[in-house]
N, C-alpha and C positions, 0 to 999 in steps of 0.2 A: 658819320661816327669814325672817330679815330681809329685809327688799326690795334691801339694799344688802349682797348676796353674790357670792361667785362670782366669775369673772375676769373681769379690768378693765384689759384692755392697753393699753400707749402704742404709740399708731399711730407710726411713721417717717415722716419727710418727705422724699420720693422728690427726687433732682435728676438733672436730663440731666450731660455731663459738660463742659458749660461750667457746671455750678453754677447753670442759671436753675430754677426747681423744676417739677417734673413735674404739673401739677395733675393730668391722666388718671392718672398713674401711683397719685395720693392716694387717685380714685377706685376702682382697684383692691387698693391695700394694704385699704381701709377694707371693701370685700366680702370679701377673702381674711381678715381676721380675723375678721367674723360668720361663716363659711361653716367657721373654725374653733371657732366654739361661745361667742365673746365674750356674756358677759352683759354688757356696757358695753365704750365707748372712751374713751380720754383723748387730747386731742391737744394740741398745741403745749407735751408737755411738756418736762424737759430729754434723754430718750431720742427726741423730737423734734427735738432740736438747734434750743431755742426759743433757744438763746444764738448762732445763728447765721443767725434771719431777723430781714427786716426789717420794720418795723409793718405797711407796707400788706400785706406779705405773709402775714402773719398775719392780718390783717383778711380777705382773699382765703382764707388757706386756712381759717378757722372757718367761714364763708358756704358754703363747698365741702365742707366736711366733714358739715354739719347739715344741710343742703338734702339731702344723698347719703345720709347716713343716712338720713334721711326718719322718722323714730319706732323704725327696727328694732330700734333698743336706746339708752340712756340715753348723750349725751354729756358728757363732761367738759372742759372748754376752760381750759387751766392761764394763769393771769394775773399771774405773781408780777413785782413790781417794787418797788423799792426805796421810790419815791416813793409815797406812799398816795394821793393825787390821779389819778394812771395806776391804781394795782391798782383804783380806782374806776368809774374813765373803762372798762378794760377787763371787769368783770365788768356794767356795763350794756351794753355790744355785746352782752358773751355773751349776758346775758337777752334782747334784745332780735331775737335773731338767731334766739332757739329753745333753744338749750345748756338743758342741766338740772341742771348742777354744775359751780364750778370752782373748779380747785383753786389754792392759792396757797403757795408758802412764805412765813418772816418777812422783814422790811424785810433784806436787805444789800447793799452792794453790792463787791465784792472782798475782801481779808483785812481792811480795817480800820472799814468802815463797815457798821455791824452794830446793826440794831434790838435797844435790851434790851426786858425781856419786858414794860414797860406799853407800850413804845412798840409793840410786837408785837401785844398786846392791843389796845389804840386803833388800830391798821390792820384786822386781821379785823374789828373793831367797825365800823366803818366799808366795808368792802364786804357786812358781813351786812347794812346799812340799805337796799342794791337790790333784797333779799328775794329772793337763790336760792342753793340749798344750797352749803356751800364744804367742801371736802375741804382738811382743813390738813395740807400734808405737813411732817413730819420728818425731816429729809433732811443729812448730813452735809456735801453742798454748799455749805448758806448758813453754815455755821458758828455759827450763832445755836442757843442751849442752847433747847428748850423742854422745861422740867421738867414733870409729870405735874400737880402743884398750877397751874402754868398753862393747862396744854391743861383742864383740869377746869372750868378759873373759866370758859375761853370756852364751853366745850359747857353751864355751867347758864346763861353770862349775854348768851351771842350766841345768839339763836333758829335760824338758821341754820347756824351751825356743827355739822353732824353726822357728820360723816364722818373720817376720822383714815390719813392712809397715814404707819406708824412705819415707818422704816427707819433706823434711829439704831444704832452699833453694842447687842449686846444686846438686839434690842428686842422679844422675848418677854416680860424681864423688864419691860417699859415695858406691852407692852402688858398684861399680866396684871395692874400695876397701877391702870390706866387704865380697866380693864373693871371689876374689883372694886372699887374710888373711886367710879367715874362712872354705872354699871348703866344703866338708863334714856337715859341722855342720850347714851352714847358708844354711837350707832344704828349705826356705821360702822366696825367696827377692820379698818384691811385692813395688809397686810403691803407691803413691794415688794423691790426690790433684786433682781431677777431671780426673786424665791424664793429665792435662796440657803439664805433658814434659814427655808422654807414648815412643814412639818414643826413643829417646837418654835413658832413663831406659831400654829398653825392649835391646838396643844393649849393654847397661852394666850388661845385664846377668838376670834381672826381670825376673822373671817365671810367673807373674802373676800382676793386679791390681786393687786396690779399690778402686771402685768409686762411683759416685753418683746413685742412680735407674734410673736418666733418658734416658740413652741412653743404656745401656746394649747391646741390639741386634747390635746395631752400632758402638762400642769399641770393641766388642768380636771378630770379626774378623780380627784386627789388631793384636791381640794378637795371633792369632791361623797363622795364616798368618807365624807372626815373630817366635813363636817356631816351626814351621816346616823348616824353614830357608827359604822363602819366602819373600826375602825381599822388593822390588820392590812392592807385591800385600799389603802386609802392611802398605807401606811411601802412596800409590793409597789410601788403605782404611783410612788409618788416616786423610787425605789430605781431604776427603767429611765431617769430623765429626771435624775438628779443629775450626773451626770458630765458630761453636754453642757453644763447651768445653771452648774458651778461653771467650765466652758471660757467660757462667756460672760463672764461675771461675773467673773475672774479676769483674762482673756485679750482680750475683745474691747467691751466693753459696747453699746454703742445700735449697734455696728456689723453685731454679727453678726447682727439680726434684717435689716440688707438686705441681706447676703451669702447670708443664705438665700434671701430673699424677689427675687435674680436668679437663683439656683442652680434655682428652680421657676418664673421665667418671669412673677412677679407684677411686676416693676418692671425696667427695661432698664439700669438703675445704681445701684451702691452707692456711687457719691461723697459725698464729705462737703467740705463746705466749708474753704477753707484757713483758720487752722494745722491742722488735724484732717488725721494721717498716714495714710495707708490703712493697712488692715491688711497686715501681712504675707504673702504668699500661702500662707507654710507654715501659720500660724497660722490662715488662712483656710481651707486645707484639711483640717489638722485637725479644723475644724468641722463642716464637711461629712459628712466622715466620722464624724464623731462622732453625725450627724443620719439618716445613712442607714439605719443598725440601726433607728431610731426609725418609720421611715417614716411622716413629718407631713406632713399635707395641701399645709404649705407648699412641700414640693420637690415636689409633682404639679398645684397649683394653675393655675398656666400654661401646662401642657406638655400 
């Protein structure tokens, strides 16, 4: 088994509800997800709500998150910006800080301003030269294409480049081709998007995937299942966790892992920065309830 499997959660960024951020609160999202069986975390990414802190604060919260980790498993500290002079400037704090990967998307910045793929190319180039691994996410976000012959060229010709989070519509078909193109080089295929389409990824060769803090203990088996070639006890365990994943995913996204994660007592709010609408409470209760048949660590974690 690759070194780089298994699940790889995006931690939440905990706020009081004047919106100043919770750093104790960070300290406990980041136990309550090893204590749910994370093989790695990823922080400041956009189920972070990286598009809604500010630098220092981000600076504060990777210091806070690496320090508290302390080694117990592998961090990820997502850096993506437009400007490749920042994705720079940000991936040496990471290293410098401790991090052990980070992950970036391509150059964009809103609908119009959009790295093409040399100029995509020449950015990853350019944070692999601080020499620490980068997970290139694919991500329908930035709206920038990255085709399979691109992600290919970076993984033979950026040393660093090893890691790959597809979540591009389709991207079984991506990643199946990516794996059989690449072999060797592509050390990292992980899947994300909640899991939604974990399942059909993990048979196209995924090693591993990013998802939300909420269910951790309840994805992680599906995944351990499918790399032992268990596959039957896999399609069983994905089959009790689908229905919740596609309520996320469909319904709530980066929100419903802190409406859990107050519902079990690990974080004292799910506020989200304005414009970000709170959820619904039906919507929010439907989760809940959607999560209690489950019984996850995370609604007993604090209580």
């Amino acid at each position: 088994m690759t070194q780089y499997s298994g699940i790889w959660p995006v931690a939440p960024t905990p706020f009081f509800e004047d919106g100043a951020v919770d750093f104790d609160g960070m300290k406990r999202v980041l136990d309550c997800l090893i204590d749910q069986g994370a093989d790695g975390i990823c922080i400041l990414a956009n189920f972070s709500e990286q598009f809604l802190i500010s630098d220092a604060e981000r600076d504060a919260l990777a210091r806070l998150c690496v320090e508290h980790i302390a080694g117990r498993v592998p961090i990820i500290v997502t850096i993506s910006h437009f400007a490749t002079q920042i994705a720079v400037e940000r991936a040496r704090f990471a290293k410098e800080i401790g991090a052990d990967i980070v992950m970036m998307m391509p150059p964009y910045h809103g609908a119009l301003l959009k790295g093409n793929a040399q100029q995509s190319f020449e950015q990853f180039a350019a944070v692999g030269e601080v020499g620490i691994p980068i997970m290139v996410q694919d991500a329908p976000l930035s709206g920038v294409e990255l085709p399979v012959p691109l992600l290919l060229r970076m993984a033979r010709e950026i040393e660093m480049v090893k890691l790959f989070k597809i979540e591009c519509p389709r991207a079984s078909n991506k990643l199946r081709a990516l794996i059989a193109e690449g072999r060797e080089a592509i050390e990292a295929p992980f899947d994300g998007e909640e899991a939604i389409t974990l399942l059909a990824d993990l048979d196209a060769g995924a090693t591993g995937s990013m998802t939300s803090g909420m269910i951790v203990d309840q994805i992680k088996p599906v995944i351990t299942h499918h790399l032992a070639g268990r596959i039957e006890e896999a399609t069983t365990a994905y089959g009790r966790v689908a229905m919740v994943i596609n309520h996320e995913n469909r319904q709530c996204g980066w929100q419903s892992c802190k409406a859990a994660m107050v519902a079990g007592g690990v974080i004292k709010s799910d506020y989200c920065r304005h414009p970000i609408e709170p959820l619904h409470p039906e919507i929010k209760s439907r989760l809940i309830d959607l999560l209690k048949p489950l019984d996850p660590l995370v609604l007993r974690w604090g209580v």
